[in-house]
DSSP file (Angstrom, degrees, kcal/mol; ACC not computed):
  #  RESIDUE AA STRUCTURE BP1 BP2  ACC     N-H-->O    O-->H-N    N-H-->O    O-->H-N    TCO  KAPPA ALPHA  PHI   PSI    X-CA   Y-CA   Z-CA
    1    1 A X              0   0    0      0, 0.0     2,-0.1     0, 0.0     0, 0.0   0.000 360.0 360.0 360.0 143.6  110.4  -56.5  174.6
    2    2 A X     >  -     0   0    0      1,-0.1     4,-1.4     4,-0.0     5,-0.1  -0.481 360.0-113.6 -98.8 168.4  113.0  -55.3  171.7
    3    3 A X  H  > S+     0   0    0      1,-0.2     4,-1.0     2,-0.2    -1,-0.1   0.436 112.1  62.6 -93.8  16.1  111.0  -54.1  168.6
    4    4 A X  H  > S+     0   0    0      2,-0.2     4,-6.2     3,-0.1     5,-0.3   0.902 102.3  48.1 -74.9 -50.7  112.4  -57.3  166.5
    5    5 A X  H  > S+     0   0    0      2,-0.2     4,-3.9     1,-0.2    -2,-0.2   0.961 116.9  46.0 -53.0 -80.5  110.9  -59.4  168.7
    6    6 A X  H  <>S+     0   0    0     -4,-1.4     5,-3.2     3,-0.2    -1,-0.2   0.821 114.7  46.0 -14.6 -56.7  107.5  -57.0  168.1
    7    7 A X  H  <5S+     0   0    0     -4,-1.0    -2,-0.2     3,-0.2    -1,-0.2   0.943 118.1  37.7 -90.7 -31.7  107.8  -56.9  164.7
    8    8 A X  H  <5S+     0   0    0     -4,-6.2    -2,-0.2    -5,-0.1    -3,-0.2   0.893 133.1   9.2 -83.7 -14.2  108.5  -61.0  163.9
    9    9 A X  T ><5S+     0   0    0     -4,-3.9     3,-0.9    -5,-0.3    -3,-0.2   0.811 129.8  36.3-130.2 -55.6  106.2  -62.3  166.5
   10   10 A X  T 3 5S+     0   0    0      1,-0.2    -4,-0.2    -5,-0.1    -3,-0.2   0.977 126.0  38.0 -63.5 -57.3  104.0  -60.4  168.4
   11   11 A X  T 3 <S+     0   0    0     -5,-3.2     2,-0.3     2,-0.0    -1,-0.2   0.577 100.3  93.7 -62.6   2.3  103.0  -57.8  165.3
   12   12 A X    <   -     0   0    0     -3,-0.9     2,-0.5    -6,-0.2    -4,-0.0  -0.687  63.3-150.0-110.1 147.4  103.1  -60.4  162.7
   13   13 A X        +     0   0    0     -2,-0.3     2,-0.2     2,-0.0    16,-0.1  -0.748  21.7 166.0-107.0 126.5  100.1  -62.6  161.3
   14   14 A X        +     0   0    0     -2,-0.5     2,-0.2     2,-0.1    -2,-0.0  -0.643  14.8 168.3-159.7  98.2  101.0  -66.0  160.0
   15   15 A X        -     0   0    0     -2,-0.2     2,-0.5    13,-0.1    -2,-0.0  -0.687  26.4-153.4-144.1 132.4   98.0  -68.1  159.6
   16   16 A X        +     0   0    0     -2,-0.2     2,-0.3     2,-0.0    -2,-0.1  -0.972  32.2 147.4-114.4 143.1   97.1  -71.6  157.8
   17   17 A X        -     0   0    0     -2,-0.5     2,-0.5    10,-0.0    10,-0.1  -0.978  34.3-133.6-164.7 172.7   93.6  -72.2  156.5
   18   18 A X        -     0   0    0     -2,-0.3     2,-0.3    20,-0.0     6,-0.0  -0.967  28.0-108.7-143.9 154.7   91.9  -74.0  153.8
   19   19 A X        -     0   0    0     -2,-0.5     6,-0.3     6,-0.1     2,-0.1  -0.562  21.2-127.8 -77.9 133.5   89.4  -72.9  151.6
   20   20 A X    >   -     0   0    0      4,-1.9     3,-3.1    -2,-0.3     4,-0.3  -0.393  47.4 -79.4 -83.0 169.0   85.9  -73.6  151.3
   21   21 A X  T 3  S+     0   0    0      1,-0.3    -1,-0.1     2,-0.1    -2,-0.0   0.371 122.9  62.2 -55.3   5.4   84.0  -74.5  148.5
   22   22 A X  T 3  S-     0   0    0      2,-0.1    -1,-0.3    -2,-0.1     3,-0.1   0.614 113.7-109.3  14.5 -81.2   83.9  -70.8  147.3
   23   23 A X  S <  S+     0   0    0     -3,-3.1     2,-0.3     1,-0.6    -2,-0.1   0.697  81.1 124.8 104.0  24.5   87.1  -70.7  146.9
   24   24 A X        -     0   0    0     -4,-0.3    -4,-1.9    37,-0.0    -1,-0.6  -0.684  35.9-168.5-109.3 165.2   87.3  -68.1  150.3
   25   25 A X        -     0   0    0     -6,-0.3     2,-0.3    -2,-0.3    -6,-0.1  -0.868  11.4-155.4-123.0 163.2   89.2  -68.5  153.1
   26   26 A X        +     0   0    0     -2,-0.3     2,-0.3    33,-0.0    33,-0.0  -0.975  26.8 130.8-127.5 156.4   88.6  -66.0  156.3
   27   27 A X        -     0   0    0     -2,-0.3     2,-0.1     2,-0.1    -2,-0.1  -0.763  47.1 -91.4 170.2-175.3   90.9  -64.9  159.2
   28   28 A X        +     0   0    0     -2,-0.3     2,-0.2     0, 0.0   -13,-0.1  -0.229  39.5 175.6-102.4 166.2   92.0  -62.1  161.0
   29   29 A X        -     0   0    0     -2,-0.1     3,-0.1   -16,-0.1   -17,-0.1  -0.782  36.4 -94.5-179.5 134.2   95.1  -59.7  160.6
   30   30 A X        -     0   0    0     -2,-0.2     2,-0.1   -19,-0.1    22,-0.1   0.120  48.9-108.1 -34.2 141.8   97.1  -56.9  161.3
   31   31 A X  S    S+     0   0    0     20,-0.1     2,-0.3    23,-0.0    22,-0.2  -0.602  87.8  75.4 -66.4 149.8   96.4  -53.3  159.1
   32   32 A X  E    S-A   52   0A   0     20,-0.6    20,-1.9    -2,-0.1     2,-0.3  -0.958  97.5 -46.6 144.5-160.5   99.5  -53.2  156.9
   33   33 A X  E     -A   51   0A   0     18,-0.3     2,-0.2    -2,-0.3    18,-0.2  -0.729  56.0-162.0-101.1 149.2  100.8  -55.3  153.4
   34   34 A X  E     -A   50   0A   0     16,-1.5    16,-0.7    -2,-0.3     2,-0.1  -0.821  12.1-136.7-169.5  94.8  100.2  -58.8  153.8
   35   35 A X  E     -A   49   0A   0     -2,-0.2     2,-0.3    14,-0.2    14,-0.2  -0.424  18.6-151.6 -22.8 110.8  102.0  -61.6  151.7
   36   36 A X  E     -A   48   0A   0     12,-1.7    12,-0.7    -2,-0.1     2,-0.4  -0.767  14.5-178.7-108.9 159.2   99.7  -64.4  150.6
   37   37 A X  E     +A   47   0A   0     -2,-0.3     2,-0.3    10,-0.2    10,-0.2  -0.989   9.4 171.1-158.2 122.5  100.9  -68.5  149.8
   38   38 A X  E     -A   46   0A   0      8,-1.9     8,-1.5    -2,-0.4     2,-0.4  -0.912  20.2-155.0-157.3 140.8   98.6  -71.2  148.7
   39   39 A X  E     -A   45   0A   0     -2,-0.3     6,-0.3     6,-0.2    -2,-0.0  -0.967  14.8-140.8 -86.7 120.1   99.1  -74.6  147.5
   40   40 A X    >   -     0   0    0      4,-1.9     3,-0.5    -2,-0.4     6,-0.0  -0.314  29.6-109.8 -88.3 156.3   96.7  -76.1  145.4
   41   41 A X  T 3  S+     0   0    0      1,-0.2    -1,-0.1     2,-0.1    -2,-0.0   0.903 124.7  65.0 -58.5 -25.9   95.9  -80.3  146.1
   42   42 A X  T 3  S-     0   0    0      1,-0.1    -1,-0.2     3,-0.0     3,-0.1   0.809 119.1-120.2 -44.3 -51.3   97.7  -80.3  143.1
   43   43 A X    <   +     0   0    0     -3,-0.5     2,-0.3     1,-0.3    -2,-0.1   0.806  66.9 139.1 114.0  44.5  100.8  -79.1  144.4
   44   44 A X        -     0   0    0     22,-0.0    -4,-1.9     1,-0.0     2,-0.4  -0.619  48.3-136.6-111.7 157.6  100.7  -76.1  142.1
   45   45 A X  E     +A   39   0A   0     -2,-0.3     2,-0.4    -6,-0.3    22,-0.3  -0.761  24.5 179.4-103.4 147.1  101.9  -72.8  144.2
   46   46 A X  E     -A   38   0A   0     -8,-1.5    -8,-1.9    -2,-0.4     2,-0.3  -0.972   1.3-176.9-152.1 159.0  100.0  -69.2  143.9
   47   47 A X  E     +AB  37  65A   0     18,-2.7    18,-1.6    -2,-0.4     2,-0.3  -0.926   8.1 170.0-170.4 161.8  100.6  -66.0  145.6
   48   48 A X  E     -A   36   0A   0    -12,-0.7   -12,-1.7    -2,-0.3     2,-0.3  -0.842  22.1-134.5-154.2-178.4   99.3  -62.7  145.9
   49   49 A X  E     +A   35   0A   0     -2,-0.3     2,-0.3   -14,-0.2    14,-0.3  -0.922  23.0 171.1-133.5 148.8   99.7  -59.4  147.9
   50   50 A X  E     -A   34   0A   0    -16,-0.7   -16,-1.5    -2,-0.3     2,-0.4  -0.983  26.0-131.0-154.9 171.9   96.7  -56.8  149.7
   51   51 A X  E     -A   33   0A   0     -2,-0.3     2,-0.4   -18,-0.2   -18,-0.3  -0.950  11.4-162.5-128.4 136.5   96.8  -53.9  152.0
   52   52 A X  E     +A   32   0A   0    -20,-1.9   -20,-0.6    -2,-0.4     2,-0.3  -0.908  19.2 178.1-142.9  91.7   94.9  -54.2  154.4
   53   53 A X    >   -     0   0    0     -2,-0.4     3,-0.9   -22,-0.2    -2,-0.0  -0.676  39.2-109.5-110.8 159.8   94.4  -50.4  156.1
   54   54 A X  T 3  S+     0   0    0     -2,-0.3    -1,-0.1     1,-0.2     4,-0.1   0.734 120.5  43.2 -29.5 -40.2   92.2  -48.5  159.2
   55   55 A X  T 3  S+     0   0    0      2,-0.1    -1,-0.2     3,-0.0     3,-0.1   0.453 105.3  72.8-119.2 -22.4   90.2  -46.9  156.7
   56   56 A X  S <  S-     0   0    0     -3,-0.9     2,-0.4     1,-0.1    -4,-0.1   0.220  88.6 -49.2 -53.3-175.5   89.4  -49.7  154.0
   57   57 A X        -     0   0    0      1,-0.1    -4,-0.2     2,-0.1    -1,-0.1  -0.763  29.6-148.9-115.2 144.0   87.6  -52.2  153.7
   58   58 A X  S    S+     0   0    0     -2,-0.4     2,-0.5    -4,-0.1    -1,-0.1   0.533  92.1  52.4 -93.6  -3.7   87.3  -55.2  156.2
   59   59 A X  S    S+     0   0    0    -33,-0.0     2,-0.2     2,-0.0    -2,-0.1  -0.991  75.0 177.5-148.4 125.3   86.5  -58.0  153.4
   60   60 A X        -     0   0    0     -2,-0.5     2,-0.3    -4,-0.0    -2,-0.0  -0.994  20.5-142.1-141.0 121.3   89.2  -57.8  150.9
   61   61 A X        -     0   0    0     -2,-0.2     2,-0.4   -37,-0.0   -37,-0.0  -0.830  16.8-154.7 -86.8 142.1   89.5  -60.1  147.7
   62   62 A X        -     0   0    0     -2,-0.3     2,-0.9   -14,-0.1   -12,-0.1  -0.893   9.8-143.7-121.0 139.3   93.0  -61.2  146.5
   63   63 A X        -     0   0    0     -2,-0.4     2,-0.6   -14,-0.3   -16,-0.1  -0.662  23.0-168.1 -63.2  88.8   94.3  -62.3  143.0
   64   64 A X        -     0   0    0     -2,-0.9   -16,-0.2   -16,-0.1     2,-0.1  -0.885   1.3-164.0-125.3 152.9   97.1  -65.3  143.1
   65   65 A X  B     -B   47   0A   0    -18,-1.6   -18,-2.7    -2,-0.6     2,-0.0  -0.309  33.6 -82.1 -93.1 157.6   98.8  -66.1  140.6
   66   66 A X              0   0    0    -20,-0.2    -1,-0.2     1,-0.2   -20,-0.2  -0.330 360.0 360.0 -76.2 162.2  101.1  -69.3  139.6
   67   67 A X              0   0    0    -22,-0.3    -1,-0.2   -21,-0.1   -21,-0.1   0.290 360.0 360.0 -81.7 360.0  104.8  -68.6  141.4
């Protein structure tokens, strides 16, 4: 397997979920920097960024912000 291949599909996490009433979502992921995308029912747009590392911590909250 060439490591392109590795790095856009087998190492990479790319996940849809909806939120509960909360206002969490859960799911699993690679350690590393990790892009977040949400749409509100509204159609409003958000994003945010985390690091997510060996040595941290496994339940991690993220900020987003309007695009």
């Amino acid at each position: 397997m060439r490591l392109l291949d590795l790095v856009k599909h087998k190492w990479s996490t790319n996940v849809q979920t909806v939120c509960n009433e909360e206002r969490i979502a859960q799911l699993r992921c690679f350690f590393g920097v990790h892009q977040v995308k949400a749409t509100l029912d509204s159609g409003e747009d958000l994003s945010g960024s985390f690091t997510l590392s060996r040595t941290g911590d496994r339940e991690i909250g993220v900020l987003l912000r309007q695009d």
